[in-house]
C-alpha positions in Angstrom: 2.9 9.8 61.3 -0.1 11.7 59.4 1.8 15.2 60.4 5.1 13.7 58.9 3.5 12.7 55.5 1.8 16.3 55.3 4.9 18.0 56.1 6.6 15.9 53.0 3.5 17.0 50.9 3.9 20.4 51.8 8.1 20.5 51.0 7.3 19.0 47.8 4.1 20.1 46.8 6.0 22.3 43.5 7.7 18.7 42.1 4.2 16.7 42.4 2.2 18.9 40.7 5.2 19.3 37.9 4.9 15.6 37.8 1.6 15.3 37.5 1.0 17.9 34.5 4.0 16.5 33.1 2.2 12.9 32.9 -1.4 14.9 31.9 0.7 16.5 29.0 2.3 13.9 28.0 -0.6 11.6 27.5 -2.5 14.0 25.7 0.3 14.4 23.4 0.2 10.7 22.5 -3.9 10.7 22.1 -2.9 13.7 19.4 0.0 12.2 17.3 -1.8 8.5 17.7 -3.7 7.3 14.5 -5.7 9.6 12.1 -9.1 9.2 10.0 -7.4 8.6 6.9 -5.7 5.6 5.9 -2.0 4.8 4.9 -1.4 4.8 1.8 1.5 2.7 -0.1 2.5 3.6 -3.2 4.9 1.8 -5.3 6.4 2.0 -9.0 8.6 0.4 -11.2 12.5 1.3 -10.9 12.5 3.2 -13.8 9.7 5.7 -12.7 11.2 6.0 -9.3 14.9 6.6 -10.4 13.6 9.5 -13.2 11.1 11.0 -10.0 13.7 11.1 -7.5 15.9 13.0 -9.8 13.8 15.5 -10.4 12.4 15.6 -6.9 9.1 14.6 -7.9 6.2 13.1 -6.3 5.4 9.4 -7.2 1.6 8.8 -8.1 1.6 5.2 -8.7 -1.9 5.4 -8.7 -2.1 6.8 -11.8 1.3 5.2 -13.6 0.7 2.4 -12.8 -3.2 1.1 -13.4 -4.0 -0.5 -16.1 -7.1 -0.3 -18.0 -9.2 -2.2 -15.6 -8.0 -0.7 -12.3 -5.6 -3.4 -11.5 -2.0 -2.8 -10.2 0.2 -3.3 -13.0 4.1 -4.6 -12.2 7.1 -4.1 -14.2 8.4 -8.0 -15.3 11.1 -6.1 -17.3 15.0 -6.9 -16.2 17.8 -4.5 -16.1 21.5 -5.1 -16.9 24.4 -3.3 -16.3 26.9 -2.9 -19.2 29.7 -4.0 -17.3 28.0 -6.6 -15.1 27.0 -10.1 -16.1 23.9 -10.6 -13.9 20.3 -9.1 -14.5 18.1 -7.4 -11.6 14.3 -7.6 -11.5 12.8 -3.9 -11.6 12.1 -4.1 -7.9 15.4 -5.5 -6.8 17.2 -3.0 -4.6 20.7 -3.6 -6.8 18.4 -2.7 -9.8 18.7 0.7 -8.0 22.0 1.3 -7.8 22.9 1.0 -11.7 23.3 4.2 -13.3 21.1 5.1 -15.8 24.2 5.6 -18.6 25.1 2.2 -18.0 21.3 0.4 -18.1 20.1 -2.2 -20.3 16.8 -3.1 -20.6 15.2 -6.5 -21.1 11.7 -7.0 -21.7 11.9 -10.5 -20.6 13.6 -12.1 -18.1 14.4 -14.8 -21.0 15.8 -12.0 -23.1 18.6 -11.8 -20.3 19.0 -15.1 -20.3 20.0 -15.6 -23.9 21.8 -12.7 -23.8 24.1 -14.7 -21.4 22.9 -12.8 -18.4 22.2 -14.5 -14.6 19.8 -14.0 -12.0 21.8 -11.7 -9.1 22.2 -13.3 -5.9 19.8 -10.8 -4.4 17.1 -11.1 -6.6 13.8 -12.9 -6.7 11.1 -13.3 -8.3 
């Protein structure tokens, strides 16, 4: 039985130690993409900023475009129309994004839109 199981061993001695650097490579791969010493960081800015950067292949520093005074995150209330729609999009709203910029209109306030005769899109919140 012993002599049978060394004989096995022997015939396949080339896959098990494939296997087994295979497994040792493999995990220290992981350990080297796994998490790094500096934190993620998020960066966000209003529709406007992001439509002009992207356009012009630009990086997006919203830690500088968007801090006020004080060092607090500032967010974009304003509310953009289309020209030939009849709803209004916050700045973050993902529709928001697919107006052209020919064809925006820009509210300061969301009340603004409203009077205007504008509604809230389905897609939208606050």
């Amino acid at each position: 039985m012993l002599s049978e199981l060394t004989e096995i061993i022997k015939k396949n001695l080339f896959l098990i130690i494939l296997i087994a650097l295979v497994s040792l490579l493999s995990f220290q791969l992981g350990k080297i993409s796994g998490p790094v010493d500096e934190p993620i960081k998020i960066e966000q800015g209003s529709v406007l900023e992001i439509q002009n950067k992207q356009n012009a292949n630009m990086r997006i520093d919203a830690n500088d475009a968007n801090r006020g005074e004080s060092g607090d995150l500032k967010v974009d209330f304003r509310v953009v129309v289309s020209k030939n729609g009849t709803k209004y999009h916050f700045s973050w709203c993902p529709s928001a994004l697919r107006i052209k910029p020919e064809n925006q209109i820009w509210f300061n306030t969301e009340q603004e839109a409203i009077d205007a005769g504008y509604t809230l899109a389905g897609n939208c919140t606050k």
